[in-house]
C-alpha positions in Angstrom: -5.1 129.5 198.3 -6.0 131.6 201.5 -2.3 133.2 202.6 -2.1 136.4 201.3 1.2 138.0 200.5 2.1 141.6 202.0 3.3 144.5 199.9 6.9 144.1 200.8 7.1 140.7 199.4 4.8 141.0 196.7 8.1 143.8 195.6 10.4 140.9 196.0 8.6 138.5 192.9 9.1 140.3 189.7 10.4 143.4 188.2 7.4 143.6 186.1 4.8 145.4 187.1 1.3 143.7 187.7 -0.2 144.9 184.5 3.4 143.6 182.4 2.8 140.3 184.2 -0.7 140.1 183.3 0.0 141.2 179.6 2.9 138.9 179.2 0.5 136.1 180.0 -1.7 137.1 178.2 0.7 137.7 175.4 1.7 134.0 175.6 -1.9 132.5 175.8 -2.6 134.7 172.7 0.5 133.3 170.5 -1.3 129.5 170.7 -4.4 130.7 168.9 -4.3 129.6 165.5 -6.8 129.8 162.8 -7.6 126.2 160.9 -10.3 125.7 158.3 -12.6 123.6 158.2 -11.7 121.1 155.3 -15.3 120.3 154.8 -17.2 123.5 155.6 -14.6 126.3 155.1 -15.2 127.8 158.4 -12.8 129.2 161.2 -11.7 127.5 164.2 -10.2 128.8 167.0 -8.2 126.3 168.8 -5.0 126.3 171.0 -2.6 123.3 171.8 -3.7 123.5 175.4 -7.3 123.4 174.3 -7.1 120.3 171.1 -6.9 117.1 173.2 -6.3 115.2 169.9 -3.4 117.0 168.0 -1.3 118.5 170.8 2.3 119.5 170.0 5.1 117.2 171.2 7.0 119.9 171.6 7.5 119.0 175.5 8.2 115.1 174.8 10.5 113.5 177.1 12.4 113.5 174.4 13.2 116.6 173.1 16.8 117.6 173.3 15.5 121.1 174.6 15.1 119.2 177.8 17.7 119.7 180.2 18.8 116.4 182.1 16.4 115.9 184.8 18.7 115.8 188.4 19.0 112.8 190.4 17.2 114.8 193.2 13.8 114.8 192.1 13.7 110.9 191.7 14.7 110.3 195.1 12.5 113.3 196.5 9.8 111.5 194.6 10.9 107.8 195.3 10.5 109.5 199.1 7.2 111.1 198.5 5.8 108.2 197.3 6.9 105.7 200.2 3.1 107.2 201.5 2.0 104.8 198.3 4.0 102.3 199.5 2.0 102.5 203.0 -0.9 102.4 201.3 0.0 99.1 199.6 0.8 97.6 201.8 -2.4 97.9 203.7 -4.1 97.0 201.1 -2.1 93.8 200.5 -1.3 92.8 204.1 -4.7 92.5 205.4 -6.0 90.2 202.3 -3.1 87.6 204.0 -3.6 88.7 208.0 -7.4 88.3 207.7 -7.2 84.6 207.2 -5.8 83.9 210.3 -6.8 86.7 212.0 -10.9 85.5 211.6 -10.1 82.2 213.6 -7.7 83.9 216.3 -10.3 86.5 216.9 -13.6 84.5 215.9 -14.3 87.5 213.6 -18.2 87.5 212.4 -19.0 88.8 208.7 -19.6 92.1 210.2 -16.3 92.5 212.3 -14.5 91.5 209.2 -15.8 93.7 207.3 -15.2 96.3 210.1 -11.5 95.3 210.7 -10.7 96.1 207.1 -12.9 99.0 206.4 -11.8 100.8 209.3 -8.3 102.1 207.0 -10.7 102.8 204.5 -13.2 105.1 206.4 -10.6 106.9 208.4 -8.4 107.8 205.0 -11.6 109.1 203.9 -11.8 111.6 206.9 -8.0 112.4 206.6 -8.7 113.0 202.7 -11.1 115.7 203.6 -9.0 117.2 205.4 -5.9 117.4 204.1 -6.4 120.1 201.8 -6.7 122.1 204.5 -3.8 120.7 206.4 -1.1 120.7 203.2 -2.4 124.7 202.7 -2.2 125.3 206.5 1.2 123.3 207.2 2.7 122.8 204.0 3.2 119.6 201.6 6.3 118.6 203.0 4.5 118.7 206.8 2.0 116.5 206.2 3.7 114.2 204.5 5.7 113.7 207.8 2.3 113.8 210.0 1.3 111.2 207.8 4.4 108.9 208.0 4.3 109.2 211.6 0.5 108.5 211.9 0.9 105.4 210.0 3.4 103.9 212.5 1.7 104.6 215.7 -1.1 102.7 213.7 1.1 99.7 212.7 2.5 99.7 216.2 -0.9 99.7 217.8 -2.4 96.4 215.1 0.6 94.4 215.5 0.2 94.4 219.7 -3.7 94.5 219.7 -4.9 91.9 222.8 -8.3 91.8 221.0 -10.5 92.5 217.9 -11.4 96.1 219.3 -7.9 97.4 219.8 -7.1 96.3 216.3 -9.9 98.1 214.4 -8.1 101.4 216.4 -5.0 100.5 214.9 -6.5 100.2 211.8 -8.6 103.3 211.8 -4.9 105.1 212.9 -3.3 103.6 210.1 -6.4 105.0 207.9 -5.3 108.9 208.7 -1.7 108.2 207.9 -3.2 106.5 204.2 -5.7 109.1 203.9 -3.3 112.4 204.2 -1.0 110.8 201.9 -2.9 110.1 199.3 -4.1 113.8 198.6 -0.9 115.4 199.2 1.4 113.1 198.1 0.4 113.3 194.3 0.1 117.2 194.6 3.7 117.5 196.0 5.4 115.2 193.1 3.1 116.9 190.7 4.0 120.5 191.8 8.1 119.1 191.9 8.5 117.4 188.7 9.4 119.0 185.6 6.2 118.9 183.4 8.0 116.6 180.7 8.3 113.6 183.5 5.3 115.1 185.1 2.9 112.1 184.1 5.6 109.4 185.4 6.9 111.0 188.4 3.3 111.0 189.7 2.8 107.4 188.1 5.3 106.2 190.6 2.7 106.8 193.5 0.6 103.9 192.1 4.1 101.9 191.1 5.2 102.3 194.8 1.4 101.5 196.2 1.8 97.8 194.3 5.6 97.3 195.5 3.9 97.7 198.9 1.0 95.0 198.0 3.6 92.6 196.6 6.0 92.8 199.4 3.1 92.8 202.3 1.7 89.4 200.2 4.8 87.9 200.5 5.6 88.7 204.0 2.3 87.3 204.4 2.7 84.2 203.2 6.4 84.2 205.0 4.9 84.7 208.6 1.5 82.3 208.0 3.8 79.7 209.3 4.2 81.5 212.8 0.7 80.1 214.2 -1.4 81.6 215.6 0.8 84.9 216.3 2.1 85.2 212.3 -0.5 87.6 212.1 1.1 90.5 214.5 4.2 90.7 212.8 2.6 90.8 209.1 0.8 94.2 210.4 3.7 95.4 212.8 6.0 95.9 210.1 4.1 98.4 208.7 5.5 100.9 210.7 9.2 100.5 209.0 8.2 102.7 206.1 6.5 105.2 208.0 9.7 105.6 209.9 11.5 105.9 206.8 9.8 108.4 205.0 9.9 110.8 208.3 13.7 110.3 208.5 13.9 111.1 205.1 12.0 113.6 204.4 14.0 115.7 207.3 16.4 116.5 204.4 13.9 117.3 201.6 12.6 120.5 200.5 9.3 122.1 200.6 6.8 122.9 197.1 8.1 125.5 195.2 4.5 126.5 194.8 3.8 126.6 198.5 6.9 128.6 199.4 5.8 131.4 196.7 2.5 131.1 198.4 4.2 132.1 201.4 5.9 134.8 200.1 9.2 133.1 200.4 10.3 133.3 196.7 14.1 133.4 197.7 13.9 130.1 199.2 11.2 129.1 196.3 14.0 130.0 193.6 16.6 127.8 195.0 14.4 124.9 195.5 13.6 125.2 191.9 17.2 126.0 190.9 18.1 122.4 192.7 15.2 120.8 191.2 15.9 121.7 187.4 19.6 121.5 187.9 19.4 124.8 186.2 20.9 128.6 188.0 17.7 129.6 185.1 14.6 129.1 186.7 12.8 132.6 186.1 10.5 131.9 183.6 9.1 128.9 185.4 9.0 130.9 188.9 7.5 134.2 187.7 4.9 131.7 186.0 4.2 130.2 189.4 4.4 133.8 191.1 1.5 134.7 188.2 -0.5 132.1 189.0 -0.3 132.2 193.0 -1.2 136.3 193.0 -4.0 135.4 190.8 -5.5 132.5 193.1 -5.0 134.9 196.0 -6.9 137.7 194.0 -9.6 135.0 193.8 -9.1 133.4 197.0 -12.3 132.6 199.4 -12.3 131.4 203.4 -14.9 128.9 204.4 -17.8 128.1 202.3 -17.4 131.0 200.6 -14.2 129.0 198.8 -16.5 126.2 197.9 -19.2 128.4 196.6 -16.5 129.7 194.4 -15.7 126.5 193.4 -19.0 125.1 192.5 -19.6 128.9 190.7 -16.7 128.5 188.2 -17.2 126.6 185.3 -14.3 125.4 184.2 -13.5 124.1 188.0 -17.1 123.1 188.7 -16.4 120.7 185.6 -12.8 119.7 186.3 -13.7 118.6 189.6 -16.8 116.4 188.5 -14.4 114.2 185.8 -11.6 114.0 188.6 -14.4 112.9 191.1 -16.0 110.6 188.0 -12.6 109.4 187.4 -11.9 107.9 191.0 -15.6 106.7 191.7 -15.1 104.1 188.5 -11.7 103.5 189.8 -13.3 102.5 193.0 -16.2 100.3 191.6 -14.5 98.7 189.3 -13.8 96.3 192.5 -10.0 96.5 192.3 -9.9 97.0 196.4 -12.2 93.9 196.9 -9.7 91.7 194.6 -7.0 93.1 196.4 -8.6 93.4 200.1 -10.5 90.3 200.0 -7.7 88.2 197.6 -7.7 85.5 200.2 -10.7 85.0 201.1 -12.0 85.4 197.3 -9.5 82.4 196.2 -10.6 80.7 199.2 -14.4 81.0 197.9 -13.0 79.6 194.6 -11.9 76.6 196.1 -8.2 76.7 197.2 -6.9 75.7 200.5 -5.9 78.4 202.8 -2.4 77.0 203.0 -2.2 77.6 199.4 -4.4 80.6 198.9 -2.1 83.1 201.4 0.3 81.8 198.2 -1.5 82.2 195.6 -2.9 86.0 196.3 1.2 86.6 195.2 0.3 86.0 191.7 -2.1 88.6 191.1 -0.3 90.9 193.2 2.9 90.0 191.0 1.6 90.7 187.7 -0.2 94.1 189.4 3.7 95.0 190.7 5.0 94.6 187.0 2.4 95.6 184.9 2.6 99.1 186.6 5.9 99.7 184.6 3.9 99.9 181.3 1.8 102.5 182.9 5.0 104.6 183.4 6.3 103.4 180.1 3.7 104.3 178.2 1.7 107.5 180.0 4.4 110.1 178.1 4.2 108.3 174.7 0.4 107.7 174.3 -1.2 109.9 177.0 -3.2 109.8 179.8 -6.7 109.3 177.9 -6.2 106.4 175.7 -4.5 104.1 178.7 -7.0 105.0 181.0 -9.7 103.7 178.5 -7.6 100.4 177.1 -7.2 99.5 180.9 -10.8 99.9 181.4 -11.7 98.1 178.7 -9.1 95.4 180.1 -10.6 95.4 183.3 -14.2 94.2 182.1 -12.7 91.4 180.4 -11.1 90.4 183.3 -14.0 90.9 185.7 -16.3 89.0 183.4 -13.9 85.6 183.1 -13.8 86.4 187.4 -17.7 86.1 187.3 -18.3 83.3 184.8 -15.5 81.6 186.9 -17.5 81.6 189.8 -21.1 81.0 188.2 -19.3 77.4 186.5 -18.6 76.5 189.9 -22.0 77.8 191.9 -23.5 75.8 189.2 -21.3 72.6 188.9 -20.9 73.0 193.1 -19.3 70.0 195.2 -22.6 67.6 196.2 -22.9 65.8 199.9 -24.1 62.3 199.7 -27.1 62.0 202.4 -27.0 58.4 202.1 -23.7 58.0 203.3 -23.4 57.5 207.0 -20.7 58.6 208.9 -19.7 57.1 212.1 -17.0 57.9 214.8 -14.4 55.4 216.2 -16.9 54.2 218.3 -19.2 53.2 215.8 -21.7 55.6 216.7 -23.6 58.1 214.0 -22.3 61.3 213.5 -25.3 63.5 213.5 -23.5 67.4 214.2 -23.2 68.9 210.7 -23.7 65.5 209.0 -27.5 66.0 209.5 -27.7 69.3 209.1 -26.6 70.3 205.8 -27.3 69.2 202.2 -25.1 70.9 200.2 -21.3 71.4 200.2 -21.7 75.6 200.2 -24.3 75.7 203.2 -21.8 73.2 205.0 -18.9 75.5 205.2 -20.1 78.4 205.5 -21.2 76.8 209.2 -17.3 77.4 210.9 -17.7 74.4 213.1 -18.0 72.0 210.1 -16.0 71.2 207.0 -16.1 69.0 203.5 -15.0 65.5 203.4 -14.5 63.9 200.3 -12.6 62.0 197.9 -14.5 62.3 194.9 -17.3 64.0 193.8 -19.8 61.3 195.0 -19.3 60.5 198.5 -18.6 64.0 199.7 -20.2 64.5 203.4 -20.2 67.4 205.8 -18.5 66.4 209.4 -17.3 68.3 212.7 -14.6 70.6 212.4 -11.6 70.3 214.3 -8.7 72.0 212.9 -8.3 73.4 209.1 -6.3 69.8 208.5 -9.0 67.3 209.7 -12.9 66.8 211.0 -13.2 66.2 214.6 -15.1 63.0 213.7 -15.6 60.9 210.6 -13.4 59.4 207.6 -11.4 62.6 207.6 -10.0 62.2 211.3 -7.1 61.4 210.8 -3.8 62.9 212.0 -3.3 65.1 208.9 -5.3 65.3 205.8 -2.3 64.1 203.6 -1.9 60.5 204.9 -5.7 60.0 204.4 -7.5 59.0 201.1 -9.8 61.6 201.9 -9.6 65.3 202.0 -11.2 68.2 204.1 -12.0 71.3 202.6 -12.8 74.1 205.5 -14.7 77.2 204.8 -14.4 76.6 200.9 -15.5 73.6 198.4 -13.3 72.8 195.9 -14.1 72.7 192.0 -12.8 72.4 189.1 -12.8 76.1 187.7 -10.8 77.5 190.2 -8.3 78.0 187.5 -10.6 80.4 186.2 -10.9 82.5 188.8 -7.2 82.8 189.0 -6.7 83.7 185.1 -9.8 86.2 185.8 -7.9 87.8 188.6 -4.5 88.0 186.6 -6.4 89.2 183.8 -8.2 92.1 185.8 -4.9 93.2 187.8 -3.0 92.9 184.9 -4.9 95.4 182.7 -5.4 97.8 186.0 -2.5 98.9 186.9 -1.0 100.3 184.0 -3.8 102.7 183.9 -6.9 102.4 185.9 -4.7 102.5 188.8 -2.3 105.6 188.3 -4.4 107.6 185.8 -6.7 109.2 187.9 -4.7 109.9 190.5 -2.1 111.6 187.6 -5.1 113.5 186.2 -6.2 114.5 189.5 -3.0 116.5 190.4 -2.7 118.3 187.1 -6.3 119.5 186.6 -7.2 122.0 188.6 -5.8 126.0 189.3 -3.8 126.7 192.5 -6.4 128.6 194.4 -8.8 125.0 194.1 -6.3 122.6 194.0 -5.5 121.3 197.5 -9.8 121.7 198.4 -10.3 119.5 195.1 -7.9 117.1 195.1 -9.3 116.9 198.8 -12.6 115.8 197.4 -11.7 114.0 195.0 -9.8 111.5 197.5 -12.5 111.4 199.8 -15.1 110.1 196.8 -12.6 107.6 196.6 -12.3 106.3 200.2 -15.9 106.5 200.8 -16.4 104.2 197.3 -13.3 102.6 198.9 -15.4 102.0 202.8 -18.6 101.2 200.3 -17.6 98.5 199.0 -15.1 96.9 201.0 -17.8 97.1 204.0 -20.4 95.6 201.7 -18.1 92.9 199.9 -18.6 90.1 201.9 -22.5 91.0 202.4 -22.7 90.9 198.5 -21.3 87.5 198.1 -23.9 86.3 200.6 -27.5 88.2 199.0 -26.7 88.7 195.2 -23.9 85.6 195.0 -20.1 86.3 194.4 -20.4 85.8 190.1 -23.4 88.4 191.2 -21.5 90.9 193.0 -18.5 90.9 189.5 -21.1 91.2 187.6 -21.9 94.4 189.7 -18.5 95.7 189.2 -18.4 94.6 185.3 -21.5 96.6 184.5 -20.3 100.1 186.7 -16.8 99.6 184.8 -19.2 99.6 181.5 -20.3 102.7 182.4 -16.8 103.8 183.6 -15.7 103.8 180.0 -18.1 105.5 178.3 -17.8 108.7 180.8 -14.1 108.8 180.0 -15.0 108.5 176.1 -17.6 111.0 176.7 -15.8 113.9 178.7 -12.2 113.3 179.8 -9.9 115.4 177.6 -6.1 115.0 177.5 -4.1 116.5 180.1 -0.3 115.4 178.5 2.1 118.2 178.0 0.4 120.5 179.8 1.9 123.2 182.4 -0.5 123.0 185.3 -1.1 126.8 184.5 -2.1 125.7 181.3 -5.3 123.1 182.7 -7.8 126.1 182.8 -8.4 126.1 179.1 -9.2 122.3 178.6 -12.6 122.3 180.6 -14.1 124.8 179.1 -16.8 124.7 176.0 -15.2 126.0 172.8 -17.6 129.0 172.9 -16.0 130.0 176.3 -12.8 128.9 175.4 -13.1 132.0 172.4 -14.8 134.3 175.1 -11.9 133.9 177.4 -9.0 133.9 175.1 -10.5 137.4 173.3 -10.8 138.5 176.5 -7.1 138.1 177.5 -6.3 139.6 174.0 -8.2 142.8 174.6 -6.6 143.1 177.7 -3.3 142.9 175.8 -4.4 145.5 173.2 -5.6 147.5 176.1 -2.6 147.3 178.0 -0.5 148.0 174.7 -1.8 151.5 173.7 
């Protein structure tokens, strides 16, 4: 942190004098060491709970009857926090629907689609950047407003758009609102919550972000019957939250943490007192009041804050797993499922009429499966989820692939010796002549697939998504004819596949791929880093996020869509052996406590005998 505290209030945090303080936290660091042998080699260990990821002490379960009763208060500041999840959800969910109709009412190219859902992404990255700065500067409670009002000029602005430039503005002013909360809204639940609900409370932020992408699918599919305007209201909406979550948050307090960094620990005790539902709160405020006048004694401005960073080993590492941790997040394609849901179950072979539908399903079972995430992240930990859901994830991305490579390779045929002819009788040569196969034919938008088996499918004139301008599937609607018209897709057989694949993948996502690193993210680093880190950390993501989602489409066309899963299958491979490799556990830990986990077990001795000879010191 960069606010430094004047003399007078530095009088008003503790009794103790600096060196007490020091020694008392020393004293307490020093009382974990304990001395275990070696079964097999009879040697001395020095370890620590905070420092053995594999046998911590559950002495901070939810459980525990030492536990006070967590007040009402801090769920509905959370639930409140994390509407800016909710926002972000329902982005994310709302645009897989809108793009389906918004392509034909703007006559959107590859690239402009790409564009118009990227532009939230590359934005939020920007915003994530500089948030830190902004949460420091203004406080957590601020920005969370700025954001929340952001987000509605930007649904505002995408649900009245006249054309396709406007709307990529309201979309890249949605992106700051998404990007702001994302950073501080884990941070301020994180710094809130009592550190026994820690892990859920900040859970919820994921929970609320698929609420948002099951309620946005289902407005979706709600509104696709408002042709061709359905499309305005399913991105207006989104300003309802963003109004919510200002009006709300009028009446909510600010970060206990940030108020001691300000020097107002008065106001910082009774926030705590309310949050607790406890008159006790000193042992948890002078710990915070530690911890702030040490990041201010290490504080940095500018680069030289960075340097410092990058210099200190334990935060130099910290910040290179959280960073890991959101990067295989990103590329594990869950944004492209989610963005692109439509369009992918379009590719697969359903209907648009039924895939604005269908993109429900996966966005169902992503909404429910998040509760076992929150379930289960105080009973098994952070670690082992995040590794079974990434393990869950590959399965799921490889049925998605082999879904699509049965179809690419068992593909819908044209017939080149049928001739079509119109009502006069005369040879249809537009599209008919051009084409040979059923996936070059609709990827041309003025033609479609007209078939009734898979023999005597031919490629006609497109005139609406119901019938072919021309041909055996002219007629009135597509459901009074023997034939059928497929536009922009071909239809198959395995589209099943690709469905269970999607389910699959979302299912075994959200419980941990999806919260987990967000969780991990807001408990792993010291105050004086924490806002500039979680800062980067979010911006890796969003830029993975603008990556791929600006590159999805492109993929599908050069390395094939099975190609482009098989992509994400192999960096998700990857994903879990880093986490095996060098992600410790972070449950039951006081965010004071994070230090000691990055650190080598040679340093870990170095630092604790330190702190002990600074006790001894401090005792004679």
């Amino acid at each position: 942190m960069q606010n430094n505290v004047t003399g007078d209030e530095e009088s008003s945090f503790t009794e103790k004098s600096d060196t007490e303080q020091d020694a008392a936290a020393v004293k307490d660091d020093v009382a974990v060491v304990k001395s275990s042998t070696d079964n097999n080699t009879g040697d001395k260990k020095l370890t620590t709970p905070s420092c053995d990821t594999d046998k911590v002490s559950n002495s901070n379960d939810s459980s525990s009857p030492k536990h006070p009763r967590t007040p009402r208060f801090v769920y509905i500041l959370s639930a409140l926090a994390t509407i800016g999840g909710f926002l972000f959800g329902y982005d994310i969910g709302i645009v897989a629907g809108s793009m389906l109709y918004i392509q034909p009412y703007f006559q959107l190219t590859t690239f402009w689609q790409e564009a118009i859902v990227s532009g939230t992404i590359g934005a939020a990255a920007v915003a994530a950047l500089l948030s830190g700065w902004l949460t420091d500067k203004i406080g957590r409670k601020m920005t969370i407003m700025t954001a929340g009002v952001v987000f509605t000029v930007g649904g505002i602005v995408m649900g009245s758009a006249p054309n396709k430039e406007i709307l990529l503005l309201g979309r890249v002013i949605a992106g700051l609102g998404v990007g702001l909360a994302s950073v501080v809204v884990p941070v301020y639940v994180a710094e809130s919550a009592p550190v026994h609900i820690r892990g859920r409370l900040v859970s919820m932020h994921q929970l609320l972000i698929n609420t948002g992408i099951i309620v946005s699918s289902i407005l979706a599919g709600g509104f696709s019957y408002l042709v061709p305007e359905g499309w305005r209201y399913m991105l207006g909406l989104a300003a309802i939250p963003g109004v919510l979550q200002f009006v709300g948050f009028l009446f909510m307090p600010e970060s206990p943490r940030w108020l001691v960094s300000r020097g107002d620990v008065d106001q910082a005790r009774s926030v705590l007192q309310r949050m607790r539902g406890r008159d006790d709160v000193t042992d948890e405020l002078n710990d915070i009041i530690t911890t702030v006048k040490e990041a201010e004694k290490e504080s940095a401005v500018g680069i030289h804050h960075w340097i410092k960073i990058f210099r200190t080993r334990q935060v130099r590492r910290a910040l290179f797993v959280g960073c890991a941790l959101l990067f295989f997040q990103q590329w594990c394609g869950i944004n492209t499922v989610i963005y692109y849901s439509g369009t992918v179950l379009k590719m697969a072979g359903f209907p648009v009429k039924y895939a604005v539908w269908l993109v429900t399903v996966p966005n169902l079972i992503n909404f429910l499966s998040s509760f076992i995430g929150i379930y289960l992240v105080e009973k098994i930990g952070r670690r082992p989820l995040l590794i079974v859901s990434l393990a869950g994830t590959i399965i799921g991305l490889i049925i998605l692939a082999v879904g699509f490579q049965l179809a690419a390779e068992h593909h819908a045929s044209l017939n080149t010796t049928l001739i079509e002819v119109d009502n006069q009788g005369i040879v249809i040569k537009p599209c008919s002549s051009q084409y040979t196969t059923c996936t070059t034919c609709v990827k041309d938008s003025s033609c479609g697939y007209c078939y009734s088996d898979a023999s005597d499918g031919t490629c006609l004139p497109h005139f609406n998504d119901e019938r072919s301008s021309a041909g055996r599937c002219n007629e009135s609607s597509s459901s009074e004819s023997f034939y059928k018209w497929a536009y922009q897709y071909c239809p198959s057989d395995y589209t099943w596949v690709t469905l269970v694949g999607m389910a699959v993948f979302v299912f075994t996502f959200a419980p941990g791929l999806g919260p987990m690193p967000w969780t991990i993210n807001s408990e792993i680093y010291p105050l004086w880093a924490r806002s500039s880190c979680n800062s980067l950390a979010a911006a890796t993501a969003w830029v993975c996020n603008l990556i791929i989602s600006f590159t999805f489409l492109t993929m599908t066309e050069h390395i094939t869509i099975h190609g482009t899963f098989w992509l994400f299958a192999a960096f998700t491979v990857i994903g879990v052996i880093f986490m095996v490799l060098m992600l410790p556990e972070t449950k039951n830990k006081t965010l004071e406590e994070m230090e000691l986990l990055f650190l080598s077990p040679k340093h870990r001795q170095e630092l604790l005998a330190s702190r002990e000879q600074k006790v001894n010191n401090t005792s004679l």
